[in-house]
KOLDRENVO-212071 format. One record per residue (C-alpha): residue number from 1; residue in three letters; z, x, y. Coordinates in steps of 0.001 Angstrom, whole numbers, padded with zeros to 6 digits, always signed. Layout:
REC  num  residuo       up     east    north
REC  NUM      ALA        Z        X        Y
...
//
This chain:
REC  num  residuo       up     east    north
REC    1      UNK  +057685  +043718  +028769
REC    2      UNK  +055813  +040448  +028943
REC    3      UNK  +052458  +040379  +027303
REC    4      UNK  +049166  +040095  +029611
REC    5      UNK  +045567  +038834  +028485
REC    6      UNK  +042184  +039906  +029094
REC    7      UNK  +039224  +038391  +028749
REC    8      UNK  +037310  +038819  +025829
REC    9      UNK  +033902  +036786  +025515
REC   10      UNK  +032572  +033919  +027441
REC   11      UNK  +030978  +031972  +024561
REC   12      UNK  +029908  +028850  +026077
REC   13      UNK  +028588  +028276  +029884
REC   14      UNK  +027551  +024923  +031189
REC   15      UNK  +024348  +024458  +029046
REC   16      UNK  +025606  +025245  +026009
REC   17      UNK  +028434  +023041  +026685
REC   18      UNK  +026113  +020141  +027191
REC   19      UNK  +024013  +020825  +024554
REC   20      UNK  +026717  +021098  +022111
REC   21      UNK  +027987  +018004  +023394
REC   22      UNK  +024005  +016208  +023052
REC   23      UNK  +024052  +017569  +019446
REC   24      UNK  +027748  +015976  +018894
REC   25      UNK  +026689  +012577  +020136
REC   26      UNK  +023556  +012240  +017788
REC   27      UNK  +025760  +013384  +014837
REC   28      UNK  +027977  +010830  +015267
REC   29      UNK  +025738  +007885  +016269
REC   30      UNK  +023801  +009214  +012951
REC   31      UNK  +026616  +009385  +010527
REC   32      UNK  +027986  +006238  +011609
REC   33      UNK  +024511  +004392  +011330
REC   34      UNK  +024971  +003639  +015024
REC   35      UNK  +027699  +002408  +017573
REC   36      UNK  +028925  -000996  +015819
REC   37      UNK  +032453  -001188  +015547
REC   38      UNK  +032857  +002719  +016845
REC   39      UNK  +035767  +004029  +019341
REC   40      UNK  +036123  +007195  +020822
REC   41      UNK  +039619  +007802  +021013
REC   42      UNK  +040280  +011178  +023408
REC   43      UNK  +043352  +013260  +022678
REC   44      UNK  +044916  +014574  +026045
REC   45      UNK  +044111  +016393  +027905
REC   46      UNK  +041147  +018009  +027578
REC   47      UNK  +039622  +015839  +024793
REC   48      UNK  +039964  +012317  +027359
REC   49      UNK  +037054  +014127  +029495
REC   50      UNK  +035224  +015106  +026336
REC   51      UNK  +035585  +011889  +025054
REC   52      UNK  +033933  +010234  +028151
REC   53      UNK  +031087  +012396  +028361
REC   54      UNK  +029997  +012236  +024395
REC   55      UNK  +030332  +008231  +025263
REC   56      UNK  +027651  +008360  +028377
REC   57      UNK  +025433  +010367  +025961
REC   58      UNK  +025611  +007758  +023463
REC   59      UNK  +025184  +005182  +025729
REC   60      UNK  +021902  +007036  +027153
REC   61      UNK  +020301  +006820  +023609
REC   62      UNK  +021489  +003454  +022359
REC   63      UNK  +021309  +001845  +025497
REC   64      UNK  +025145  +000356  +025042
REC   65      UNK  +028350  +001203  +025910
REC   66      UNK  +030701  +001961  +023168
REC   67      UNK  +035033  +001879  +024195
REC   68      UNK  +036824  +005068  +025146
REC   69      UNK  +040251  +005548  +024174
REC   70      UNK  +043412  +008131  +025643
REC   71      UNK  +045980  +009294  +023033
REC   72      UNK  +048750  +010792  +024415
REC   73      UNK  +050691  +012614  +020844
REC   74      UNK  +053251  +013958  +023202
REC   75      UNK  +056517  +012036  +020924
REC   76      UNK  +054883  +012731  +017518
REC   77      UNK  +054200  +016620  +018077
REC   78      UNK  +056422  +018697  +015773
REC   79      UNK  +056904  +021510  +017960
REC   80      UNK  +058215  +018577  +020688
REC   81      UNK  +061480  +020690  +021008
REC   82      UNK  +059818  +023594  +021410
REC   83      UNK  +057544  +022718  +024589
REC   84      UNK  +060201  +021492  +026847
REC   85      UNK  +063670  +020394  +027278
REC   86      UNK  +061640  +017184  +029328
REC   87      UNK  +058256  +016812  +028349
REC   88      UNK  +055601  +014881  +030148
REC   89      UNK  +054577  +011626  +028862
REC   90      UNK  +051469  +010036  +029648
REC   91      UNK  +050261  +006697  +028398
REC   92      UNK  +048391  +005890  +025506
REC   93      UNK  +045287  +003485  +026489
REC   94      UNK  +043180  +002350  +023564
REC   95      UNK  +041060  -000613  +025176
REC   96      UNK  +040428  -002838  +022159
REC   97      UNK  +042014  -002876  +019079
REC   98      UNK  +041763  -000151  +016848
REC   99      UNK  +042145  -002395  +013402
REC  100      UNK  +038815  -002137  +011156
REC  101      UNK  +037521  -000222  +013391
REC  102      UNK  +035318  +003068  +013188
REC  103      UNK  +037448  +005761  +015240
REC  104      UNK  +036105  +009184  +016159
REC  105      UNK  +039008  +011420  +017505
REC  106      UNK  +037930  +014083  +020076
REC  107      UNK  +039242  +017126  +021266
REC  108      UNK  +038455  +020655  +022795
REC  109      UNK  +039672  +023032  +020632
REC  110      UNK  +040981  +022772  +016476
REC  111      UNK  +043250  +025579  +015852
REC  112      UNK  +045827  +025034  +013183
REC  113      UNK  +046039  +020933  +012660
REC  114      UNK  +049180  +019927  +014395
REC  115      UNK  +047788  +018125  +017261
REC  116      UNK  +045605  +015875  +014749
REC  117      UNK  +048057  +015354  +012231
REC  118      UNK  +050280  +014290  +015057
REC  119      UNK  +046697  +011751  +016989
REC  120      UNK  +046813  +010614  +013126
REC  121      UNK  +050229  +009795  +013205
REC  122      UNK  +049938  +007950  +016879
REC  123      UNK  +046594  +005872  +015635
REC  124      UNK  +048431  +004406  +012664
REC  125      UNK  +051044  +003332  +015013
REC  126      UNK  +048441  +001257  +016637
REC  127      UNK  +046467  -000346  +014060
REC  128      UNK  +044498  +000282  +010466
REC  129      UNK  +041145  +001521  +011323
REC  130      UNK  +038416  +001527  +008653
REC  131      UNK  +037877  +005212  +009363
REC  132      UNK  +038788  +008448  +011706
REC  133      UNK  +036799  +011116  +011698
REC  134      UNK  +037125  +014344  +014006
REC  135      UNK  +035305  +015648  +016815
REC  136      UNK  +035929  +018620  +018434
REC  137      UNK  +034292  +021319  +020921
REC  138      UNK  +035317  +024318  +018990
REC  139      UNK  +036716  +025211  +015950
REC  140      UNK  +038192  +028471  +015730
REC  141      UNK  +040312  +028613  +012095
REC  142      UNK  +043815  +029556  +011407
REC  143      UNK  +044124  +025603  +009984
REC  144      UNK  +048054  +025122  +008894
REC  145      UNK  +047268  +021912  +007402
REC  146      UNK  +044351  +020345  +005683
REC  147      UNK  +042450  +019314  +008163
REC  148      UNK  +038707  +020057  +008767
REC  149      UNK  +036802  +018438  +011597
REC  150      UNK  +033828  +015777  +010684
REC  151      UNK  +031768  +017121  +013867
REC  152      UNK  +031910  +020697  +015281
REC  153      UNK  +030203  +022448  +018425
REC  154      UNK  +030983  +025620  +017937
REC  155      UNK  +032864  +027499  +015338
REC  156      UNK  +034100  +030512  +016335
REC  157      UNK  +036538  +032927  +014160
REC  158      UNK  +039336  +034364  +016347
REC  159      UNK  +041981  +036524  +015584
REC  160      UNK  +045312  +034785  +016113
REC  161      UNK  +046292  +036851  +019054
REC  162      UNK  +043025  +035756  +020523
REC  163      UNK  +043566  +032433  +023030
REC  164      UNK  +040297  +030362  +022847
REC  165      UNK  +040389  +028050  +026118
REC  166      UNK  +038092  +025306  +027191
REC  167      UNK  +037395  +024905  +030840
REC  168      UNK  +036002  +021713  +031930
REC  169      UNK  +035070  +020281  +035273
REC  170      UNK  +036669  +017084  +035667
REC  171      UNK  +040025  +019324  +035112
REC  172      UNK  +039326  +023129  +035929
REC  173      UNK  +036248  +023030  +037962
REC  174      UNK  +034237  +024356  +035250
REC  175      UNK  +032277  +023938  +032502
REC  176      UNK  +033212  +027006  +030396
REC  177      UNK  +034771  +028129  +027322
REC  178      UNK  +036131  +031891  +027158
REC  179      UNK  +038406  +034079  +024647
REC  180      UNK  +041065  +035660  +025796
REC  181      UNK  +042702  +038240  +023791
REC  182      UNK  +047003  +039491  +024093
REC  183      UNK  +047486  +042713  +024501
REC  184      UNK  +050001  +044075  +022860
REC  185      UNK  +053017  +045544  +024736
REC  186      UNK  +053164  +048587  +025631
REC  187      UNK  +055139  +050920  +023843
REC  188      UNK  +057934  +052752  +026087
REC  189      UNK  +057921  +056616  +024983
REC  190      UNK  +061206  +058322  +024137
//
């Protein structure tokens, strides 16, 4: 028998959403003592949208605009065989060059590490920037690999049969993040 979810918690709605997201832009404007040589670099595909919104925000306070990258880690995932015999690639579009440069890495959710170890591994590919720091939506444990996110909206502990997914407008329609959890299968009787 196939295993079914059901949902568990709606933890964010839209307001919480965008004020997590407010909260994110000032704490990285503030850490980085501005927006001077900073890139926001979105990891597909639900970070590029997340990416694009903490840059308007920072552009509403500093009154600039500050580049938006898309980082597609499809070729440097470790699971690659795993996820499909053909797997989509998308293209990579950093608009300036990342050398020396001040890179904030965004996505939606950080689970256990493999999707930014393999951004990391795609950004070195492209250049030597001065720093890259991590910005994520939600942070829900489990970490496989030493990696701990610079700026966090939410943290929420989860159970690893627990599916955390972030729902986002410009993709789903809606500004939400919910928890689903597996149910176990059922057990036949004898």
């Amino acid at each position: 028998m196939s295993e079914s979810a059901f949902l568990k918690a709606c933890v964010m709605d839209p307001d919480k959403m965008r004020r997590s997201l407010y909260r994110l832009s000032h704490e990285i404007t503030e850490h980085n003592k501005g927006i001077t040589d900073l890139v926001l670099v979105g990891i597909r595909t639900r970070g590029v949208p997340l990416a694009n919104r903490l840059a308007e925000l920072i552009a509403e306070f500093e009154n600039a605009t500050i580049p938006v990258g898309v980082l597609d880690i499809t070729f440097y995932r470790d699971d690659l065989s795993l996820i499909s015999a053909q797997p989509v690639i998308r293209r990579t579009e950093i608009p300036v060059n990342i050398t020396g440069k001040k890179i904030v890495l965004v996505d939606d959710v950080l689970y256990t590490g493999r999707t930014v170890r393999a951004a990391l591994d795609a950004l070195m590919d492209l250049g030597r920037p001065d720093s890259i720091q991590l910005a994520v939506l939600i942070d829900r444990g489990h970490r496989e690999l030493p990696i701990r996110a610079d700026f966090v909206g939410k943290n929420i502990p989860t159970a690893k049969r627990e599916v955390v997914h972030v729902k986002l407008k410009e993709i789903d329609g809606a500004d939400q993040v919910i928890i689903e959890e597996q149910s176990p299968p059922s057990v036949l009787a004898e």
